[in-house]
C-alpha positions in Angstrom: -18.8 11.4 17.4 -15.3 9.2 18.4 -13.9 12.5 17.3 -15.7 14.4 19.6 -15.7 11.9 22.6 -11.7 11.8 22.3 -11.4 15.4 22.2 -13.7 15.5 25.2 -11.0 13.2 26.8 -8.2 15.3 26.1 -10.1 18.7 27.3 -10.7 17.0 30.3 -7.3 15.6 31.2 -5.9 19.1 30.0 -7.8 21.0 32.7 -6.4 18.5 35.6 -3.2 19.1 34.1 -3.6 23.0 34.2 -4.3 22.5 38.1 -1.5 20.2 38.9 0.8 22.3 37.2 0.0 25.5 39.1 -0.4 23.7 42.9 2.8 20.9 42.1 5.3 22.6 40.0 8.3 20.6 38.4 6.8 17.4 38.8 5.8 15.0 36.5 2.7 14.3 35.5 1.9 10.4 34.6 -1.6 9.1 33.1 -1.9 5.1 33.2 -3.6 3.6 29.7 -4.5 0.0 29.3 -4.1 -2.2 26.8 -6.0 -3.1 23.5 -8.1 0.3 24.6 -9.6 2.5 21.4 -12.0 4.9 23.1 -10.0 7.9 22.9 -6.7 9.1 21.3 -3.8 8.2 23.4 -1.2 10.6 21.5 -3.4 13.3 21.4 -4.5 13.1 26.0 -0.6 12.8 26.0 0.0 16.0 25.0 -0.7 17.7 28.3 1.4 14.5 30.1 5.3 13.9 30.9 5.1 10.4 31.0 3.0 8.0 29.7 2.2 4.6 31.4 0.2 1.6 31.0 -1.4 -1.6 32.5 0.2 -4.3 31.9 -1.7 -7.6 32.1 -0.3 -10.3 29.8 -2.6 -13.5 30.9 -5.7 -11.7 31.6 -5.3 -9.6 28.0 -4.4 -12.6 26.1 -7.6 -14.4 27.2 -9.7 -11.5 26.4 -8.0 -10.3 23.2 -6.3 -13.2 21.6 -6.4 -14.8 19.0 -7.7 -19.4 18.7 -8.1 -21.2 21.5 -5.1 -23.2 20.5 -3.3 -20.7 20.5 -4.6 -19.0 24.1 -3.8 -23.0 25.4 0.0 -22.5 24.1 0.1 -19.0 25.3 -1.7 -19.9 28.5 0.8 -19.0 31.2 3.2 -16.7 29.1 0.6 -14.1 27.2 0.6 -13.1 23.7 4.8 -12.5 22.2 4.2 -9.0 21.1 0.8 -8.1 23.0 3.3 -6.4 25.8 5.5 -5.0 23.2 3.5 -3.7 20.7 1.6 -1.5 23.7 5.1 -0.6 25.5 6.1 0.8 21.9 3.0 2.7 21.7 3.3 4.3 24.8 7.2 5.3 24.7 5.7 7.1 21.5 2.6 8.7 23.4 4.8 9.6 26.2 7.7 11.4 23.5 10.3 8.6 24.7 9.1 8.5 28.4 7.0 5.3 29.4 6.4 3.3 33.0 4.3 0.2 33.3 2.3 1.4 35.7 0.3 -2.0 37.4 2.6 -5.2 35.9 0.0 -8.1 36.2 2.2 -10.3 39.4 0.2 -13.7 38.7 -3.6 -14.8 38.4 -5.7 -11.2 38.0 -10.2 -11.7 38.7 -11.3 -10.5 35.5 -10.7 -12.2 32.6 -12.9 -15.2 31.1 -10.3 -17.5 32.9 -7.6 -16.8 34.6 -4.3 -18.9 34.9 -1.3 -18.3 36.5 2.0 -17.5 35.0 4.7 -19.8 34.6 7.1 -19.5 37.4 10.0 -16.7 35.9 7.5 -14.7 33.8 6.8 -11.9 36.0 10.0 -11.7 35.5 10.4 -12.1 32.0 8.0 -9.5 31.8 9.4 -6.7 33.8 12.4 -7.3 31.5 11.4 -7.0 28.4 9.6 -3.4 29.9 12.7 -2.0 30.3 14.3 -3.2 27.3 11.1 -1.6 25.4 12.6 1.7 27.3 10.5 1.7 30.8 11.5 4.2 33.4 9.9 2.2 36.3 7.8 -1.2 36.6 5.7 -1.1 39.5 3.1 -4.1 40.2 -0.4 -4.3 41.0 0.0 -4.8 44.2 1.6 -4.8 47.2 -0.7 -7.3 49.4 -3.7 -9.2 48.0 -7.1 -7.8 49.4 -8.6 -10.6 51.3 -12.1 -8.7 50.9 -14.2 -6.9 48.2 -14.1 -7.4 44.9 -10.9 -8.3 43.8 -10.1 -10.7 46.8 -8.7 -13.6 43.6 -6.1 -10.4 42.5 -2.8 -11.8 42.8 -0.4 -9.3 44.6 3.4 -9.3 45.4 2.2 -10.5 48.4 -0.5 -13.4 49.8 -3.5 -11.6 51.9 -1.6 -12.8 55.4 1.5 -11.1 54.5 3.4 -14.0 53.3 5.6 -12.8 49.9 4.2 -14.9 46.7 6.1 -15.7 43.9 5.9 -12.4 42.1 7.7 -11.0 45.3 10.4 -12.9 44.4 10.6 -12.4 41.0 10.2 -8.8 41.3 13.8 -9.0 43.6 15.3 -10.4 41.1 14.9 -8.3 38.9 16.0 -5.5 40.8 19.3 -7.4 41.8 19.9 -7.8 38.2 18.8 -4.5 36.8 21.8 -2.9 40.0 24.3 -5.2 37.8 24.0 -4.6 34.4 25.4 -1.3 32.3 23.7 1.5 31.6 21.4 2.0 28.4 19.2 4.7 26.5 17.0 3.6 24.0 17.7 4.4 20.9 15.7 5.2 17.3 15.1 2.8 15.8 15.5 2.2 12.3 12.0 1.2 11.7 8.5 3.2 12.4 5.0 1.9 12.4 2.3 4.3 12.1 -0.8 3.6 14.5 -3.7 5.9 13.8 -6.8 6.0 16.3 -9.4 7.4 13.9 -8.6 4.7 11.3 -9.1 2.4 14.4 -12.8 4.3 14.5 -13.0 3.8 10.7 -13.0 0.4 10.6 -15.2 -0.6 13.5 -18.0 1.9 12.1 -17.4 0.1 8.8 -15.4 -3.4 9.1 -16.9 -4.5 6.1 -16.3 -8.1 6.9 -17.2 -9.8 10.1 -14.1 -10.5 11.4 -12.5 -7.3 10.1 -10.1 -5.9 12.8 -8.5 -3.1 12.1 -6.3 -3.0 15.4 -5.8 -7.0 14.5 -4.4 -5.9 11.3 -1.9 -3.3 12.6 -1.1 -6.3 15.0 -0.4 -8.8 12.1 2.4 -6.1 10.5 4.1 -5.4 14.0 4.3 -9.3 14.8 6.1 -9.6 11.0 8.6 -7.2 12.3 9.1 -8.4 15.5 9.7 -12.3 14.2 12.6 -10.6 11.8 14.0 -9.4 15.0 13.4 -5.9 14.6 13.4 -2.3 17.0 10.4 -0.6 16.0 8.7 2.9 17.1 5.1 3.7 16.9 4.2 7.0 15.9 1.0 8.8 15.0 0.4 10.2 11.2 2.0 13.6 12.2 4.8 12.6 13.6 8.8 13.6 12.0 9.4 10.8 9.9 12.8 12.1 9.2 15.9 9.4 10.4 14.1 6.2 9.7 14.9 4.3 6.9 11.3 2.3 6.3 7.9 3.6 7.3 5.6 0.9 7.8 1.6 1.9 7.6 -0.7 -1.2 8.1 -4.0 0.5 8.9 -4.1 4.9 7.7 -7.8 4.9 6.3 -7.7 8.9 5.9 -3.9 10.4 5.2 -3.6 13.9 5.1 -1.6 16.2 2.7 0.9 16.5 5.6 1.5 12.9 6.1 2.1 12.4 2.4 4.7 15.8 2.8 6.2 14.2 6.0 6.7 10.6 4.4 8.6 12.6 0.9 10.7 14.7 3.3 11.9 11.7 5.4 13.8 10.2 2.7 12.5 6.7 3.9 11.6 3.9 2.3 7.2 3.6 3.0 5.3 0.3 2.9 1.2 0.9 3.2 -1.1 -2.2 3.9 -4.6 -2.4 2.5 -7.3 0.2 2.8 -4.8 2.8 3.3 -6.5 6.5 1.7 -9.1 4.5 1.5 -11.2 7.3 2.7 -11.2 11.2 3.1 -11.1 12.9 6.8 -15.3 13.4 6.3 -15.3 9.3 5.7 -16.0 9.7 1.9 -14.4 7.4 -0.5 -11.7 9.4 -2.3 -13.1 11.4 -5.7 -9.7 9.1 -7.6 -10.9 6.3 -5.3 -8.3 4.8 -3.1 -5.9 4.8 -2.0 -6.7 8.8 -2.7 -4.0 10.9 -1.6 -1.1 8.4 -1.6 -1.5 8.0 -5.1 0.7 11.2 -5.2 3.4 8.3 -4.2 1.8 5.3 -5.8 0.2 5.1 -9.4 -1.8 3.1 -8.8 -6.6 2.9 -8.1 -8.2 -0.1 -6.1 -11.0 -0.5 -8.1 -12.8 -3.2 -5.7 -12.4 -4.7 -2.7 -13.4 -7.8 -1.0 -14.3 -9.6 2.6 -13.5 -13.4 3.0 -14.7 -15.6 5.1 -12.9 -17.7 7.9 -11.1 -20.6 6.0 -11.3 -18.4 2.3 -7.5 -17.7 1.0 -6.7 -16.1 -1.9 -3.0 -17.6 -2.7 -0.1 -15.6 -3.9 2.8 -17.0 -6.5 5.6 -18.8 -4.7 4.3 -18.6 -1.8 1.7 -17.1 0.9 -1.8 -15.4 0.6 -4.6 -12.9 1.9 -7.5 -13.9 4.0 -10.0 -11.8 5.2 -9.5 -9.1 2.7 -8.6 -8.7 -0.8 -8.0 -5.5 -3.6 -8.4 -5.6 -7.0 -5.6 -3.0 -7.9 -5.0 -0.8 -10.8 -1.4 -0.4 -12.0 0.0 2.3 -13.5 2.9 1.9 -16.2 5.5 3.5 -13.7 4.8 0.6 -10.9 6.5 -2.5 -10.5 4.4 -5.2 -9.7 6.4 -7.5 -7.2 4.0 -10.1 -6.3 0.7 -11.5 -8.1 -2.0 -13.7 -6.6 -2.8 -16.7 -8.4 -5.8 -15.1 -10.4 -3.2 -12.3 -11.8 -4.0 -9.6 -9.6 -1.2 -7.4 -7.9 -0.4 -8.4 -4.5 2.6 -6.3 -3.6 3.7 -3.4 -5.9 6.3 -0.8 -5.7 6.9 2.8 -7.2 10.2 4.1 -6.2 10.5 4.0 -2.5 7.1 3.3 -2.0 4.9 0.1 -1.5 0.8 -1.3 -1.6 0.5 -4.7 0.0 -3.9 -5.1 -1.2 -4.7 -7.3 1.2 -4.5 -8.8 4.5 -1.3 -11.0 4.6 -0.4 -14.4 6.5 2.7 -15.0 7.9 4.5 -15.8 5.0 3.6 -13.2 2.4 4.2 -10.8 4.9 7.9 -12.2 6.1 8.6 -12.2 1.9 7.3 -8.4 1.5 8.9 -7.0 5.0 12.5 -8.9 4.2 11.9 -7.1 0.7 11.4 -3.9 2.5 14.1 -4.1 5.1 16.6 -4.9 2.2 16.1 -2.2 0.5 16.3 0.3 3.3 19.3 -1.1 4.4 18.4 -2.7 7.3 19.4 -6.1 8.6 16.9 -8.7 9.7 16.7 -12.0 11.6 14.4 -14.7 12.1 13.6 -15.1 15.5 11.9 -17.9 15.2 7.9 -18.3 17.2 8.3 -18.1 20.6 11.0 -15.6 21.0 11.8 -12.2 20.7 14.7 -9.4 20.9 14.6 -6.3 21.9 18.0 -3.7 21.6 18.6 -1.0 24.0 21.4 1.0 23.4 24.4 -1.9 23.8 22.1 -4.3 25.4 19.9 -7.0 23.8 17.0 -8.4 26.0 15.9 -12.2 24.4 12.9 -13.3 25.5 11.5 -17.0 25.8 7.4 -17.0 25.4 7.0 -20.8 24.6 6.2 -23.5 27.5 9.2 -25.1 26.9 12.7 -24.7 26.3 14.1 -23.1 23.3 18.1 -22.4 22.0 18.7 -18.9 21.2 22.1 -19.1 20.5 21.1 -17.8 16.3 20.3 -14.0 17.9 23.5 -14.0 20.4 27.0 -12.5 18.0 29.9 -14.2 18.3 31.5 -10.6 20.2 28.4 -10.6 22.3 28.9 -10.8 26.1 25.9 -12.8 28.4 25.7 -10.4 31.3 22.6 -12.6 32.2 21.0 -15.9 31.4 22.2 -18.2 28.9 21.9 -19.6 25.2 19.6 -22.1 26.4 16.7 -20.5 27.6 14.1 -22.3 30.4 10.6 -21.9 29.9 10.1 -17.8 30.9 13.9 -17.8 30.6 15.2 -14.8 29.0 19.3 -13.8 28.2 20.5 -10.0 28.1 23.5 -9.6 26.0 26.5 -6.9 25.7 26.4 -6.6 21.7 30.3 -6.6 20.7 
């Protein structure tokens, strides 16, 4: 039924697009998506599209969708570090390249559970770090604050008596700053993370464990990436894997022959999180069990698997462990079993280019296994440390400052590196973009 209810989705934004097409010809036609949605597939409505956008609404997202309280109350004013990112990735790969933030959340929105303001400079911040993800246009939700109907607490660019509010300001600024600096393409990346709606459908048909999350998983890989500093592109299961050096797959329940054809052409190095071919495309367990047809890359059979509950780690040697879920894994003689958990069972095991992480990892497994896998692709990494982030666009590097106070970010600035804005020292919502030398 998901199936069919996306493809309903796509039918239906294909037969607006035949009409525009005919009556506006030669211009571009834009759908706006929203974050943390799942109801349809976004790669497969973008077909018809020449750009993809999105919503973008950082403080109002974060209290809906993150994760502890504590960590909402540090995020409070900011939003999540990769929650922006990770959806402004997505929909550069929806959109073939081509992404706009179409509504950029200016300060307090009316719909969340609460709903703070930002901290002075993260508008800002924010409209940055769109364009350093490779937006074509930020526009914000809105112009002038309704002062009636529904959504008279919206915050707006400006206050309902015409007065500009902060955002207005902020929103200047950036477009001073954006007339000043060089211009920059985005580039491949050397990285690609494969985000798959149906396995999204998989696992909230059958999460298996309470707190099973299958789009919080994918979440948990991309933030490990993104704390090492890294440029990454989401693609769906069909896209040309050729040109990247490591394929990262948290979250493919039901791979296809192609897929496993795509990922041996593309000469890349492939890392697969837990319950990957974990099921066939009708939803059966696999007749080799999993992880079924990537066992044409990895010798190896999960022959059970496991939910924990909150507070239930299973450790790993030297360091790190899985929560929530857990694999008992099979090895065949041709696999090298990196990492064990403390009861002996493989936690990380490679055959050739090709890796099986059987669990859900914290932060440090996962920082150990991806600076394993970006080593061996080639591919340097650095620690960016909590609160901030980098993002490369062609010569430029945007660093961002998420964290309510102060932070040095002189570790991610080279020594040939020119500040065309900002500073090593970055303010709270400060952010520096850098000419790489």
């Amino acid at each position: 039924f998901r199936r069919y209810a996306s493809q309903q989705v796509v039918a239906f934004n294909a037969a607006q697009c035949d009409i525009l097409r005919k009556r506006a010809p030669g211009r571009d036609l834009i759908h706006n998506f929203m974050g943390h949605f799942l109801e349809f597939d976004h790669f497969d409505v973008s077909v018809d599209l020449d750009v993809a956008s999105w919503d973008s609404y950082p403080l109002g997202n974060l209290e809906r969708f993150g994760r502890s309280d504590e960590w909402k109350n540090w995020y409070l004013r900011a939003g999540d570090p990769d929650f922006q990112a990770f959806h402004q990735d997505l929909y550069r790969g929806c959109g073939n390249g081509r992404m706009w933030v179409m509504e950029q959340q200016p300060g307090p929105v009316n719909w969340a559970p609460w709903n703070p303001a930002p901290h002075p400079g993260m508008v800002r911040l924010w409209s940055h770090e769109a364009f350093a993800h490779g937006a074509e246009v930020v526009s914000y939700f809105r112009w002038r604050q309704a002062p009636f109907a529904q959504e008279q607490f919206h915050a707006a660019l400006n206050r309902p008596d015409g007065s500009p509010d902060q955002a207005y300001f902020e929103a200047s600024s950036v477009k001073r700053e954006l007339a000043d600096l060089p211009s920059a393409e985005t580039q491949r990346s050397g990285v690609a993370l494969i985000f798959d709606y149906p396995s999204q459908w998989a696992s909230e048909i059958q999460p298996q464990g309470q707190d099973f999350d299958g789009f919080a998983h994918v979440m948990t890989w991309y933030r490990g990436l993104r704390l090492l500093g890294q440029n990454i592109d989401i693609l769906p299961s069909n896209a040309d894997l050729s040109g990247y050096a490591l394929v990262v797959v948290p979250h493919l329940f039901m791979p296809d022959l192609d897929f496993v054809q795509a990922v041996k052409e593309s000469g890349a190095r492939a890392v697969f999180g837990a319950r990957c071919g974990s099921r066939t495309t009708s939803h059966q367990i696999p007749d080799g069990l999993a992880p079924g047809l990537l066992q044409e890359l990895l010798a190896i059979r999960v022959q059970r698997a496991e939910s924990l509950r909150p507070g239930v780690e299973i450790p790993v040697v030297d360091g790190g462990s899985f929560s929530r879920w857990a694999e008992q894994v099979e090895a065949d003689a041709s696999v090298t079993v990196n990492l064990e958990t403390v009861d002996g069972q493989p936690a990380y095991a490679t055959r050739d280019a090709y890796s099986y992480v059987s669990g859900w990892p914290d932060e440090i497994l996962l920082s150990r296994i991806l600076k394993s896998e970006l080593k061996a692709a080639g591919l340097e990494w650095i620690e960016t440390g909590e609160d901030l982030r980098i993002r490369d666009r062609g010569g430029l590097r945007t660093i961002v400052n998420y964290a309510p106070k102060p932070l040095d970010a002189s570790h991610l600035i080279g020594p040939s590196d020119t500040v065309l804005i900002g500073e090593a020292m970055l303010d709270v919502a400060g952010l520096a973009i850098v000419q790489r030398g």
